[in-house]
C-alpha positions as a Markdown table, in Angstrom:
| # | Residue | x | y | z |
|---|---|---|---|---|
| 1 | Unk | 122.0 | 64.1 | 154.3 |
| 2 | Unk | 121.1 | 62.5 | 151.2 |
| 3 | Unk | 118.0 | 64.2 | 150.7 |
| 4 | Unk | 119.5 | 67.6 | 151.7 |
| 5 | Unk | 122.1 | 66.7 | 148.9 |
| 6 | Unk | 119.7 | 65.5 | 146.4 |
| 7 | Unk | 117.3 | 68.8 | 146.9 |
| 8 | Unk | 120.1 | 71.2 | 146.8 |
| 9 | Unk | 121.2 | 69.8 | 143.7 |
| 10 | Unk | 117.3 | 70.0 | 141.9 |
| 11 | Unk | 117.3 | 73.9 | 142.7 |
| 12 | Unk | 120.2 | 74.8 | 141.2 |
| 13 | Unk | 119.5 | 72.8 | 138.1 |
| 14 | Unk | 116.2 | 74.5 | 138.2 |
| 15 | Unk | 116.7 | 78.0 | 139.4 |
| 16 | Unk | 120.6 | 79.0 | 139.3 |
| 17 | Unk | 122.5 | 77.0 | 136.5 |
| 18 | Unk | 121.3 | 78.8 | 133.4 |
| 19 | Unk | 121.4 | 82.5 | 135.3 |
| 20 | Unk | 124.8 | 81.5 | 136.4 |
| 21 | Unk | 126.2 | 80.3 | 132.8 |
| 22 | Unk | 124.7 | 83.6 | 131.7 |
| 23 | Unk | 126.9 | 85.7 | 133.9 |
| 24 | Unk | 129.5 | 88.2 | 133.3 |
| 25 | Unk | 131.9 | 85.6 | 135.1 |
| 26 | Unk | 131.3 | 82.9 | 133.0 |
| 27 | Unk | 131.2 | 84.6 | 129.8 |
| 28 | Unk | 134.6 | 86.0 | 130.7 |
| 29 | Unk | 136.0 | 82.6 | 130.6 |
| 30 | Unk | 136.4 | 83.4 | 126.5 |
| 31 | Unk | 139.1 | 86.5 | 126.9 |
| 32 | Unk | 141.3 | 83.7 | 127.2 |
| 33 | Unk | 143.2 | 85.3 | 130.1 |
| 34 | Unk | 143.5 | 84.7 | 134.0 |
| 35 | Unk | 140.6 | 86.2 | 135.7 |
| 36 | Unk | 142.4 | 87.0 | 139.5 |
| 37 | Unk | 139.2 | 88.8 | 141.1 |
| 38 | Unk | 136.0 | 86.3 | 140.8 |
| 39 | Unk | 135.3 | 83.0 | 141.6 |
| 40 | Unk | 133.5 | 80.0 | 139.9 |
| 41 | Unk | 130.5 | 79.7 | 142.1 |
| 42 | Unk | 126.8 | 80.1 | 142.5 |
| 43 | Unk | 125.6 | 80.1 | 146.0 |
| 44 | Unk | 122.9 | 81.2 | 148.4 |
| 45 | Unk | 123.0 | 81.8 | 151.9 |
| 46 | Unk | 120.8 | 80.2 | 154.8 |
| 47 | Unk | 120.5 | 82.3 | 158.5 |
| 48 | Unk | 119.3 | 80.0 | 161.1 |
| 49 | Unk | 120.6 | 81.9 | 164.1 |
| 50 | Unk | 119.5 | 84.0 | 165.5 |
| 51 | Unk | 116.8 | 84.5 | 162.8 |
| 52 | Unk | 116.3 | 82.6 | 160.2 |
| 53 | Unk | 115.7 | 84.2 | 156.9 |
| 54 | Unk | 114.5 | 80.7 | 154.9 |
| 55 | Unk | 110.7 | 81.3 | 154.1 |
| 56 | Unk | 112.5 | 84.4 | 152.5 |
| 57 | Unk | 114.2 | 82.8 | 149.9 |
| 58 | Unk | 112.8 | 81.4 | 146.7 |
| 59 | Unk | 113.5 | 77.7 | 147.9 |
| 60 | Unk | 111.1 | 74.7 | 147.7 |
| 61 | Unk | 108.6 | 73.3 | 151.0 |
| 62 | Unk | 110.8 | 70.7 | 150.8 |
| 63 | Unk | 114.3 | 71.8 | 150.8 |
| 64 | Unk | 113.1 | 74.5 | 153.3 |
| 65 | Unk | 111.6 | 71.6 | 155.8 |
| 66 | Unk | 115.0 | 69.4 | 155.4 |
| 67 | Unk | 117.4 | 72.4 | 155.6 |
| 68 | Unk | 115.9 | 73.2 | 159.0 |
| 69 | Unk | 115.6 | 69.4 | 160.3 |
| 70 | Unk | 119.5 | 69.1 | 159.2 |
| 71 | Unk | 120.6 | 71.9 | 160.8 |
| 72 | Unk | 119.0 | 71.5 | 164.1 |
| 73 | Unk | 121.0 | 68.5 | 164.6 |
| 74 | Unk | 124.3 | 69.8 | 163.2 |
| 75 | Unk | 124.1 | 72.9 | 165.4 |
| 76 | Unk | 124.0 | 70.2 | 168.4 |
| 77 | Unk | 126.8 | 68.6 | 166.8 |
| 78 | Unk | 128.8 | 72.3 | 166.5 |
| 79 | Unk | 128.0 | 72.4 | 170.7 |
| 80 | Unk | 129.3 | 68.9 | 171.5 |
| 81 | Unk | 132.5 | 69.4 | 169.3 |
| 82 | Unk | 133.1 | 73.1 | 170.9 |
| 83 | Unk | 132.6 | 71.2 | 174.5 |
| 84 | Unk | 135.2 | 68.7 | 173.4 |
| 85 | Unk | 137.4 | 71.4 | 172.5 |
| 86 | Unk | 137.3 | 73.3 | 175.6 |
| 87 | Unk | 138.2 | 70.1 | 177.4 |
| 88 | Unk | 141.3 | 69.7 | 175.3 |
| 89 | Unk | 142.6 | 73.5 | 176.4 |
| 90 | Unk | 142.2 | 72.8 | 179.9 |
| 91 | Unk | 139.5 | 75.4 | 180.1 |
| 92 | Unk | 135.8 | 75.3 | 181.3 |
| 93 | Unk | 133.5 | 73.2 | 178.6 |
| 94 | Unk | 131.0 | 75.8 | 177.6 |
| 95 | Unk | 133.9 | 78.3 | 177.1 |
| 96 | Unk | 133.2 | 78.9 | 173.7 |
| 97 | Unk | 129.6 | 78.8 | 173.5 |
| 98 | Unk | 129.7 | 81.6 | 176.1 |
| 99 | Unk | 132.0 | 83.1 | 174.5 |
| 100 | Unk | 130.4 | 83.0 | 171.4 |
| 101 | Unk | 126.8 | 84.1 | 172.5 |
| 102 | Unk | 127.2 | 88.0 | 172.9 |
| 103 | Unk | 123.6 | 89.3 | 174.1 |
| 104 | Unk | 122.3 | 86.3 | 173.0 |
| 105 | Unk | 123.3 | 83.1 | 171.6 |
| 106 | Unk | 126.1 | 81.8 | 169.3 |
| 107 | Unk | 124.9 | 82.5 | 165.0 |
| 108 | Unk | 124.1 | 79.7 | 162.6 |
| 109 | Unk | 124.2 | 80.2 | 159.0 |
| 110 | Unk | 124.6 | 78.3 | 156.1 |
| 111 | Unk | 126.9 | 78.8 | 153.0 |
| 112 | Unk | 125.3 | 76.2 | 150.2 |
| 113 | Unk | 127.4 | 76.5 | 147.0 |
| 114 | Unk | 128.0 | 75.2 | 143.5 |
| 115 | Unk | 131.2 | 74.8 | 141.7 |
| 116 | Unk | 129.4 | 74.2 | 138.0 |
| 117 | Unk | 131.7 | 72.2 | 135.9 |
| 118 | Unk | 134.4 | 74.7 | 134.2 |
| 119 | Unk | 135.4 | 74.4 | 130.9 |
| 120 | Unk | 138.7 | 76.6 | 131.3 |
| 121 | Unk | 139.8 | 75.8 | 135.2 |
| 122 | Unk | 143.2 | 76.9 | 134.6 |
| 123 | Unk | 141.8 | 80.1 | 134.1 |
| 124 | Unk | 139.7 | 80.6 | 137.3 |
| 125 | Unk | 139.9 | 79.6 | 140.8 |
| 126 | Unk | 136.5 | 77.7 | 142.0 |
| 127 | Unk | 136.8 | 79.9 | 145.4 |
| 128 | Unk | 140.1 | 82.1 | 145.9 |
| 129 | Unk | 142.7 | 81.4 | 149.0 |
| 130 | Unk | 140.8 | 82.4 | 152.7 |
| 131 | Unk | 140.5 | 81.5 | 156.0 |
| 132 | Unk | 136.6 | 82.0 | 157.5 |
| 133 | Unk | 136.0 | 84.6 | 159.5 |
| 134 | Unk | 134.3 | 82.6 | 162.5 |
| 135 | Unk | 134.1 | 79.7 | 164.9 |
| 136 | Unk | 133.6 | 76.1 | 164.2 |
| 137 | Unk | 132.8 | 75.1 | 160.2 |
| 138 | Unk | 130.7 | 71.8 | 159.3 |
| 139 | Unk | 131.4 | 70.6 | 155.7 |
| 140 | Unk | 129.1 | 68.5 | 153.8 |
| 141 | Unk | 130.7 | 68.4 | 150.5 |
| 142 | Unk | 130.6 | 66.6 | 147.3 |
| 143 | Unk | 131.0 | 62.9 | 147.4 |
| 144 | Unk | 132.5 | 62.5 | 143.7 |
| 145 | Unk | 133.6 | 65.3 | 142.2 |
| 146 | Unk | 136.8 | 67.1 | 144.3 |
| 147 | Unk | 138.5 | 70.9 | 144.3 |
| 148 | Unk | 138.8 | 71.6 | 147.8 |
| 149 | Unk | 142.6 | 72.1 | 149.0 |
| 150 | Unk | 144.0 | 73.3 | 152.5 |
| 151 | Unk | 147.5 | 74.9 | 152.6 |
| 152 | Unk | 149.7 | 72.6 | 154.9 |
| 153 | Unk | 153.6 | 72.8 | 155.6 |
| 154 | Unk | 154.1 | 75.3 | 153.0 |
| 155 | Unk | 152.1 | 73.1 | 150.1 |
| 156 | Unk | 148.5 | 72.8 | 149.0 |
| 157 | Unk | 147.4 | 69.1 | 150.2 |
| 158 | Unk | 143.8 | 68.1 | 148.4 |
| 159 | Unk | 140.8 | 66.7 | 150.5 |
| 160 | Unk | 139.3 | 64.1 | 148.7 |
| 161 | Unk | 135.2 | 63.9 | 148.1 |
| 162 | Unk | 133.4 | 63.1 | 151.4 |
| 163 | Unk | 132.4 | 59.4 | 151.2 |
| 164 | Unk | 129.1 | 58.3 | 153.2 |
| 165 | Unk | 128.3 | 62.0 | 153.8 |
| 166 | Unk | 131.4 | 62.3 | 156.6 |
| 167 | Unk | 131.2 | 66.0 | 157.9 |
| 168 | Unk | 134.9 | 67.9 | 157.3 |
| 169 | Unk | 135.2 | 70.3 | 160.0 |
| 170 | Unk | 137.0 | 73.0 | 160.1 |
| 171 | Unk | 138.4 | 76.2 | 162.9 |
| 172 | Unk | 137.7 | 79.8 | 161.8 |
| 173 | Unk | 140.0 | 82.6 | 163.0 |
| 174 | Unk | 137.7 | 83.5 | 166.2 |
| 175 | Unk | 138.5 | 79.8 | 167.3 |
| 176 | Unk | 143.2 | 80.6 | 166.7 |
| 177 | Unk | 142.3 | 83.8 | 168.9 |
| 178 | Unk | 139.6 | 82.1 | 171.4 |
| 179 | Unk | 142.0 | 79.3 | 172.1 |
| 180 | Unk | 145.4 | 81.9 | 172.2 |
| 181 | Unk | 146.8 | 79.6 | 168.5 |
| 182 | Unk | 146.1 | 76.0 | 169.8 |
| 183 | Unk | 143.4 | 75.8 | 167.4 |
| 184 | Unk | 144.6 | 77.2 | 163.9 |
| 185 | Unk | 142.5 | 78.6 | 161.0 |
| 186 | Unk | 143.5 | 77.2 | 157.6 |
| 187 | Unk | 144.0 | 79.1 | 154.4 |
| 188 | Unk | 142.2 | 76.9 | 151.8 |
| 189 | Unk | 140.8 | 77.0 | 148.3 |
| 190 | Unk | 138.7 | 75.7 | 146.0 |
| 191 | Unk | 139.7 | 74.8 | 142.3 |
| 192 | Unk | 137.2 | 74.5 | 139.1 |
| 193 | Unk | 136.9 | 71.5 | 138.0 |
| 194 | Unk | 136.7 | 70.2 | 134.2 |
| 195 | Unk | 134.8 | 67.0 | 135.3 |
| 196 | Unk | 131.8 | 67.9 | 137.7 |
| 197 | Unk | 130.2 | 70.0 | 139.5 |
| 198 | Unk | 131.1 | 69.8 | 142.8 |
| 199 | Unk | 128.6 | 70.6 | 145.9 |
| 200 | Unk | 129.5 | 72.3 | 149.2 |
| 201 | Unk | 127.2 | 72.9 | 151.8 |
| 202 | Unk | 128.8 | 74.9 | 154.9 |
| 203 | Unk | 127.5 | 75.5 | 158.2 |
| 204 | Unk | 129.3 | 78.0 | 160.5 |
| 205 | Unk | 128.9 | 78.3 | 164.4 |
| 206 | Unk | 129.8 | 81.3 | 164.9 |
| 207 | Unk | 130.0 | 84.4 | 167.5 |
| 208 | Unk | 126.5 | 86.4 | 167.6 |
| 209 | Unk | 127.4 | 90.0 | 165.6 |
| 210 | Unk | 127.9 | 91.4 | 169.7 |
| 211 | Unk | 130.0 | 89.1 | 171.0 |
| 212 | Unk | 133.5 | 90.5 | 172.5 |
| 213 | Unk | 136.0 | 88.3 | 171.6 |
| 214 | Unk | 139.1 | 87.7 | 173.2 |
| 215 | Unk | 141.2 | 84.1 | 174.5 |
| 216 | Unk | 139.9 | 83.0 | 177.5 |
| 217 | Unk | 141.7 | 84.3 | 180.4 |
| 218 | Unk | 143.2 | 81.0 | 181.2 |
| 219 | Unk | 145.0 | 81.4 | 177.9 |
| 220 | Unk | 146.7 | 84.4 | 179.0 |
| 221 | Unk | 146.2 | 86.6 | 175.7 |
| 222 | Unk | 144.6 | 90.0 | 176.5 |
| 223 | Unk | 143.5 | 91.9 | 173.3 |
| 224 | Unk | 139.5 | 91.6 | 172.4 |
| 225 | Unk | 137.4 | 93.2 | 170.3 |
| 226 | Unk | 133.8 | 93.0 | 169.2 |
| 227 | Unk | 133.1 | 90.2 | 165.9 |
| 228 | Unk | 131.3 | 92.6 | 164.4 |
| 229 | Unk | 134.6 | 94.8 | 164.3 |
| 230 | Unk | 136.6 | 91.7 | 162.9 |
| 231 | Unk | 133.4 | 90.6 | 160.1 |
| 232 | Unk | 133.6 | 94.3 | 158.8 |
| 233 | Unk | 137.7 | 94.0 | 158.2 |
| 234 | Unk | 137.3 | 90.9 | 157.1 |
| 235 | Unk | 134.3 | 91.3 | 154.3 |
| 236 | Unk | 137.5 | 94.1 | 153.0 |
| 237 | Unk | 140.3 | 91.8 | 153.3 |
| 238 | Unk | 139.0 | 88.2 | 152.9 |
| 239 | Unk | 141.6 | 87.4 | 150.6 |
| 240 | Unk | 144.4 | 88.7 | 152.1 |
| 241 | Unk | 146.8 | 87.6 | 154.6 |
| 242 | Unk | 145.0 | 86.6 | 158.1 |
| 243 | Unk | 148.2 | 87.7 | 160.5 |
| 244 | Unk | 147.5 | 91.4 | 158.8 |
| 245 | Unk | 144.1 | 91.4 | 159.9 |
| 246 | Unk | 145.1 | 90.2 | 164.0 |
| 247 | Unk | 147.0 | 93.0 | 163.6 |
| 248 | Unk | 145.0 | 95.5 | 163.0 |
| 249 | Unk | 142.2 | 94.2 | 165.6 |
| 250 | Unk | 145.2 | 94.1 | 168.1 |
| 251 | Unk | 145.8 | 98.1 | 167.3 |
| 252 | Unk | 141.9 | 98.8 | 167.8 |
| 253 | Unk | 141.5 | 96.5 | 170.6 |
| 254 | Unk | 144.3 | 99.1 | 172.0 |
| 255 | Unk | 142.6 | 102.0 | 171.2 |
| 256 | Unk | 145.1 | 102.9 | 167.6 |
């Protein structure tokens, strides 16, 4: 985890720092006024599942070779954890993988992001109020430098910098309709940060692009629809309220 930290870290000093401090995001940092539509990040995006796209993007051997050794085992970890979560709603353990798998097999990607240290935070979020779109979310964040907040009991309650690289997971909406509510998806944020860049690195488990979702019947919750259907909505309304979006998967799902 180190080393995948570490690398990460030497490309974007190397290949995305200066092109992002040349953007028109940062530059727009000196209207002196509250910029509501961007976010103060630079990232790249990994497929692993079903195809990987790595040896297409401009990354080192290196990084490439310990991107793919990490996720191998953090995709077993994402299997286990959905296992354990089955067991916990009473329903049959490989529930979710199956339900996840569509034609194939459950989709792995990626998010790696950085947060560059922000010299006017109040005037930009680092990543704007969301919940993700898909299953099961593996964290490996920053271990100094914080920003990340989850909205809890009608306040925003700070996560504190992962010490000895501990793995923050996290439920995307197809787990709150897979599991009928048990399992919630939380709206969250990040904030720029004056002192640091802060690192995220993000890997989803989520349903393959064909995969009908719906609770399980067990959960007694009948509307489905395909995740393709729900990633399409959601690219439109990412930053809008979640409840709006069941809604209008409910109305498809019902022919509306």
């Amino acid at each position: 985890m180190e080393k995948v930290k570490h690398l990460v870290n030497l490309h974007y000093e190397e290949n995305m720092q200066g092109e992002f401090f040349d953007s028109e995001t940062a530059k727009s940092l000196a209207n002196n006024e509250y910029i509501s539509g961007k976010d103060w990040e630079t990232t790249f995006f990994v497929w692993h599942r079903p195809n990987s796209n790595i040896n297409e993007l401009t990354l080192s051997k290196d990084l490439s070779k310990t991107m793919d050794a990490y996720i191998d085992q953090l995709i077993k970890l994402a299997e286990k954890l959905s296992e354990l979560m089955c067991e916990n709603l009473g329903i049959q353990r490989n529930s979710i993988m199956e339900g996840f798998a569509g034609g194939s097999a459950p989709s792995v990607g990626t998010k790696v992001a950085i947060y560059p240290e922000c010299p006017r935070p109040e005037l930009i979020r680092g990543l704007r109020e969301h919940t993700d779109a898909g299953g099961i979310i593996l964290l490996l964040q920053d271990d100094k430098v914080p920003g990340l907040e989850f909205f809890k009991d009608g306040k925003w309650v700070k996560i504190p910098p992962s010490i000895n690289n501990r793995l923050f997971v996290n439920t995307g909406d197809q787990l709150e309709i897979l599991s009928n509510g048990t399992y919630k998806s939380a709206l969250h944020r990040v904030l720029a940060m004056k002192d640091g860049s802060r690192l995220s690195i993000a890997t989803f488990y989520n349903p393959a692009g064909d995969a009908i979702i719906s609770p399980s019947p067990q959960l007694l919750l009948p509307n489905h629809f395909r995740f393709q259907d729900y990633l399409d909505l959601y690219t439109k309304t990412k930053f809008e309220e979640k409840g709006l979006r069941f809604e209008s998967m409910k109305s498809m799902a019902n022919g509306h």
